[in-house]
N, C-alpha and C positions, 0 to 999 in steps of 0.2 A: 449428419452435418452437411448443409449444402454450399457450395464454392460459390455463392448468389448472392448479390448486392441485398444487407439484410436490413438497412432501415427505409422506414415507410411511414411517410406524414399520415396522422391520423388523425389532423385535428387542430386548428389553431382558434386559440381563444381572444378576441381582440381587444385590445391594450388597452386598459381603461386606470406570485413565489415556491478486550477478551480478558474474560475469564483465563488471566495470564498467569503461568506458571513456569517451572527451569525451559523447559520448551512447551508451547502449546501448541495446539489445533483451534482451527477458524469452521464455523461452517459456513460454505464458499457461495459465493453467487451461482444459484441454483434454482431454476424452478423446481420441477418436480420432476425424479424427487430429490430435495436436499440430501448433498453430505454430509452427515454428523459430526460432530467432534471426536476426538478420539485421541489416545496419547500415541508419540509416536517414542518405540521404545528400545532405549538408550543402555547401554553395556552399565553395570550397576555402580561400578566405582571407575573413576580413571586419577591417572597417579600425574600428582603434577611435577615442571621441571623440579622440582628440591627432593624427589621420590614419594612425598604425599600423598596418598590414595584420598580422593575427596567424591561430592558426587555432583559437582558443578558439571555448567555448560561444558564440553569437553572442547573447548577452542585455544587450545594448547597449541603454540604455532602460528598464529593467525597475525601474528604483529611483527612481519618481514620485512618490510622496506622502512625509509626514513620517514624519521617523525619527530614531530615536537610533542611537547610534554604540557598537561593542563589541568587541570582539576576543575569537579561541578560548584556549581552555585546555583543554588536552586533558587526563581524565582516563583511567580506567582502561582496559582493553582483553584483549581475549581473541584468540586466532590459533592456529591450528592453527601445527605447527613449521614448514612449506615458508613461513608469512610472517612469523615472529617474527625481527625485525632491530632494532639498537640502540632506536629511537625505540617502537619497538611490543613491548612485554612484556609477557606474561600475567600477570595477577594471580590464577590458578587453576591451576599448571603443572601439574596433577592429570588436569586434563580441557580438553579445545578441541572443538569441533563439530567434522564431516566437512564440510557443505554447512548454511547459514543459508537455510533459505527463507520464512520469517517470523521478525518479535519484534513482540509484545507486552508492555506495560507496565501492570499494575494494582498500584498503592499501592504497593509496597516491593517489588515482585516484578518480575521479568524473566521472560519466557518467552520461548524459544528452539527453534524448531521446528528439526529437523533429519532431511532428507529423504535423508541417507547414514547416519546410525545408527538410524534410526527411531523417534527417540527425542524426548522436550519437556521440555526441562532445566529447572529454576524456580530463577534464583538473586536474588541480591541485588542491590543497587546497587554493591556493589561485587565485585559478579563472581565469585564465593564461589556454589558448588552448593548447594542448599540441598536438592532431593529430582531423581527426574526417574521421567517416564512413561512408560512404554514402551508403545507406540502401534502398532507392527510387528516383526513378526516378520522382519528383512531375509533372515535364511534360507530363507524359505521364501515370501516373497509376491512375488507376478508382477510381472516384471520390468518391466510398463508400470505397474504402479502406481507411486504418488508419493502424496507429504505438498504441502498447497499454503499454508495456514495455519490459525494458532491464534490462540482468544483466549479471553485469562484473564478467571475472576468474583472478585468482590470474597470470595467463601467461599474462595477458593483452587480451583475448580472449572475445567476447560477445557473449552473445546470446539474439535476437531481437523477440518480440512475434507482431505477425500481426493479423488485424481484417478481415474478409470478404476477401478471403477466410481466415477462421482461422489457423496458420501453425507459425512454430518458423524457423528463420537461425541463424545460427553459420559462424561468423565473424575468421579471424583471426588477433592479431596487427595491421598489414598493410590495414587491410581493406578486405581483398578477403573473397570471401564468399567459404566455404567451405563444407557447408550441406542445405539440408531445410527438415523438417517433418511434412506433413501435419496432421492437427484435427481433427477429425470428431466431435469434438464438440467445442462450441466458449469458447475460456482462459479467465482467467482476470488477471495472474501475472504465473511468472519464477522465479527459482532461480538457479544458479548453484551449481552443486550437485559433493561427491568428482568419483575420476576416469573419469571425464569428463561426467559425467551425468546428466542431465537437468530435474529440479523439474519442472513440470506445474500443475497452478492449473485451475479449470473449474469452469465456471461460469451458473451453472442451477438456471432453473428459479423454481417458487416456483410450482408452478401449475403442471408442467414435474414432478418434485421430487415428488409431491404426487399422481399424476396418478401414477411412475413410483416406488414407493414404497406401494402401493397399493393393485396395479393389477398388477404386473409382478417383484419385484426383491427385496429380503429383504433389500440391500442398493446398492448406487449408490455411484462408484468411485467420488472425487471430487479434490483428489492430487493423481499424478502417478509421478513414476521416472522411465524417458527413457535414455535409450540408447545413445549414438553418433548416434551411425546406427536407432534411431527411435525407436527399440524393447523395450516395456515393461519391466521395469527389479522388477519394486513392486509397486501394490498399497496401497498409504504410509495412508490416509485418506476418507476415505466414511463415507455415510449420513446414517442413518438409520431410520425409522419410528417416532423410538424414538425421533427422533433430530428436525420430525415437530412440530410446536409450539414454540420451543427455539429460544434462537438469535443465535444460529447460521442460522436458517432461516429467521430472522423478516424481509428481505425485500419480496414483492409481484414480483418483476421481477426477474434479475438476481441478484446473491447472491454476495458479495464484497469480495473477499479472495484475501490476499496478503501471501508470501512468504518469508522468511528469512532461509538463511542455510547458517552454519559454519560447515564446517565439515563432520561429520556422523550427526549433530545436523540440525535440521529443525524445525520451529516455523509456522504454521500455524493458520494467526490471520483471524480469522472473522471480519473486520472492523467496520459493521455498531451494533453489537452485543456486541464487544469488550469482543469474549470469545478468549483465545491462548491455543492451541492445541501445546504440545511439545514433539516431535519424536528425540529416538536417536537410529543410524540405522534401521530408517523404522518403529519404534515400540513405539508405545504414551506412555513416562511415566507421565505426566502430564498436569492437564487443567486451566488455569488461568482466571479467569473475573475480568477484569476491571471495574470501578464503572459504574451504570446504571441507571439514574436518574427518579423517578417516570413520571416526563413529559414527556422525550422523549420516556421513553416504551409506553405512552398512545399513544404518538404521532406513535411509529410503528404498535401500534393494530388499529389504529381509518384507518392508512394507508391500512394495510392488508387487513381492513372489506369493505373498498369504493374501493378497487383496481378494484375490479372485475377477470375474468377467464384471461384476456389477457392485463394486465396494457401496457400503454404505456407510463409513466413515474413513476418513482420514487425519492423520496429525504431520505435522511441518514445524519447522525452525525457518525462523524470520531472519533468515540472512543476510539479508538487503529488503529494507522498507522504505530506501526514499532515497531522490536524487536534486542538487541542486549544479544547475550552470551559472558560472562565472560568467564576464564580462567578455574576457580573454580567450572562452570557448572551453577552457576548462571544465571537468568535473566531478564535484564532492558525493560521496556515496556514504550512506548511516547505516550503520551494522550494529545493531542496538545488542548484541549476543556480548557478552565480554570476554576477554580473553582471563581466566582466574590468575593469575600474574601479574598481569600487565593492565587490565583493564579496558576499556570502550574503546571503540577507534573509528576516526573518521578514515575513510579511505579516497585520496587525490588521485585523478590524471587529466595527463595534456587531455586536446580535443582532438590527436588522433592516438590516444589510448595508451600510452607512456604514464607509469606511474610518478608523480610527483612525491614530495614529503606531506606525509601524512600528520594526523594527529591523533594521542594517545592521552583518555582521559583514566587517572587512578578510579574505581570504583565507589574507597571511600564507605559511609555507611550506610548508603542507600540503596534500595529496593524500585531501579528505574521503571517504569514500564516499557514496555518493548514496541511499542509502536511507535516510532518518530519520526516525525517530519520537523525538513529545517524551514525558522522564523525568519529569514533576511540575512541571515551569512552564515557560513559554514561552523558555525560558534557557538548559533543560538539555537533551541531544540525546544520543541514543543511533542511532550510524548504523554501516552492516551494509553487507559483500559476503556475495554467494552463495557465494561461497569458504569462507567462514570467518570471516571479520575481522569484530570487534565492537569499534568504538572509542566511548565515551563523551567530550564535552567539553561547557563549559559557554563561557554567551556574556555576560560582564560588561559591564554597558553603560556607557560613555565620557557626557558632556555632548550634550546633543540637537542639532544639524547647524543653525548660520543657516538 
């Protein structure tokens, strides 16, 4: 891993586009070679408050500060046919993804990366095609490549992150591609950033980061903001010495960071650690952790110590998968894991990291997917398998908890 400004215009073209289970494993933004899937494995039974031995998520605990009270309402939904059953019907029987491997959500828009038809579908909030990009040619491009994700600009603009070679394009509306930037190191998530600038974050692996904080560099970039034209314009987040042993490192392979930016505002969450890192223009005022439950830390140390020098899989719990900024500088955090008790939670703080009243949705009968990202308030939830499945529900809040 080199501490070197890593994008590089290569090219502009002129303007004329999980297999989810109690916890699962991603295989990560990886050239070569990818990290596999893999489970990451959890003490067999844990006993809930009432003495119940069960074999749920073990997030026992995890619902500690104030909150109000809500329940799901599920709305619209997308499914390819092998998972449309009574309760899940398309609202688009026209079209279904092949593989979800990202969504993004800008103002009225959905995007929809799809790493089996090669394609970035733009629909609506209610799930209605509205254009779509065609982004690859699945005919004909190498079989190691892959889509990893996208994100939408407020113009109706994308920008698309690629695996193997690792490299981002920038979309216009209509579809034409209008840049590409290659990596010299492999991504794992984008966001768009303001003046047209593109947040990428990098996915080092554990073993790199401590060779490479070691023996040659006090810390190593892990979020930069480039340029349209590719140039460096800040590195917004690096690792440092320090930061081995935390979660923000607990995976053995590649590290899981995802992105969020409004603004000059940017939220850099650690996924599998569930720490949030928050930047306003380029400059961290605050660090958030989300709850961290005795099992699964054992679970990421028991992981860490068996991995070995060169793991070739790994498994994580989605701690934290998304962030949203209020008006007020505020910010909501989606912890799709549930608490077997209590149920979902959103988790609030001020905007220099004071927890606010949160919110606590009962579980109910449903089998949510664990990916979610929020639609336009902290309320509304747009959550995704890699399969296919794109369920929307909203979370109406009940009277606030004694």
């Amino acid at each position: 891993m080199r501490a070197v400004p890593r994008g590089a215009v290569t090219g502009v073209v002129s303007a004329g586009v999980a297999a989810l289970g109690l916890l699962f494993a991603v295989a990560c933004a990886e050239s070569e070679p990818r990290v596999a899937r893999a489970a990451l494995r959890l003490p067999d039974t844990v006993v809930n408050a009432g003495g119940a031995a069960s074999t749920v998520v073990p997030m026992l605990g995890c619902i500690d500060g104030p909150a109000a009270t809500a329940h799901i309402v599920l709305g619209g939904s997308i499914a390819p046919p092998r998972r449309r059953r009574r309760r899940i019907q398309p609202q688009d029987t026209a079209w279904a993804p092949g593989a979800v491997a990202d969504i993004a959500v800008t103002g009225a828009h959905v995007w929809v990366l799809d790493d089996v038809l090669g394609e970035v579908s733009v629909l609506n909030r209610e799930f209605h095609v509205q254009r779509k990009l065609v982004v690859v040619d699945t005919s004909t491009r190498p079989a190691a490549s892959f889509l990893i994700a996208v994100a939408g600009a407020p113009n109706g603009a994308a920008w698309v992150l690629f695996g193997n070679p690792p490299r981002i394009a920038r979309y216009t509306p209509s579809g034409t591609l209008t840049a590409q930037i290659e990596l010299s190191e492999p991504a794992t998530d984008i966001a768009s950033g303001p003046a047209g600038d593109v947040y990428v974050a990098y996915a080092p692996q554990r073993v790199t980061l401590e060779e490479t904080l070691i023996t040659t560099h006090d810390s190593v970039a892990v979020v930069e903001r480039l340029m349209p034209t590719g140039e460096r314009r800040a590195v917004v987040a690096s690792l440092t010495r320090a930061d081995l042993g935390t979660l923000r490192t607990t995976l053995p392979g590649p590290q899981r960071i995802r992105l969020v930016a409004d603004r000059e505002r940017l939220a850099v969450l650690y996924v599998a650690g569930g720490v949030v890192d928050v930047f306003h223009e380029d400059r961290r005022i605050a660090t958030l952790q989300t709850c961290m439950p005795p099992a699964v830390s054992a679970a990421y140390e028991r992981q860490l110590s068996e991995a070995g020098v060169a793991p070739r899989a790994q498994g994580w719990a989605p701690m934290v998968t998304d962030a949203r900024f209020d008006v007020d500088g505020s910010i909501s955090l989606a912890t799709p894991l549930p608490d077997p008790d209590a149920g979902y939670q959103i988790v609030r703080y001020t905007a220099t990291g004071q927890r606010r009243e949160g919110l606590v949705a009962s579980k109910g009968p449903f089998r949510l997917p664990w990916e979610w990202r929020f639609a336009g308030s902290d309320t509304t939830i747009l959550a995704f398998e890699l399969g296919g499945l794109i369920q929307s529900f909203a979370l109406p809040r009940r009277a606030p908890q004694p």
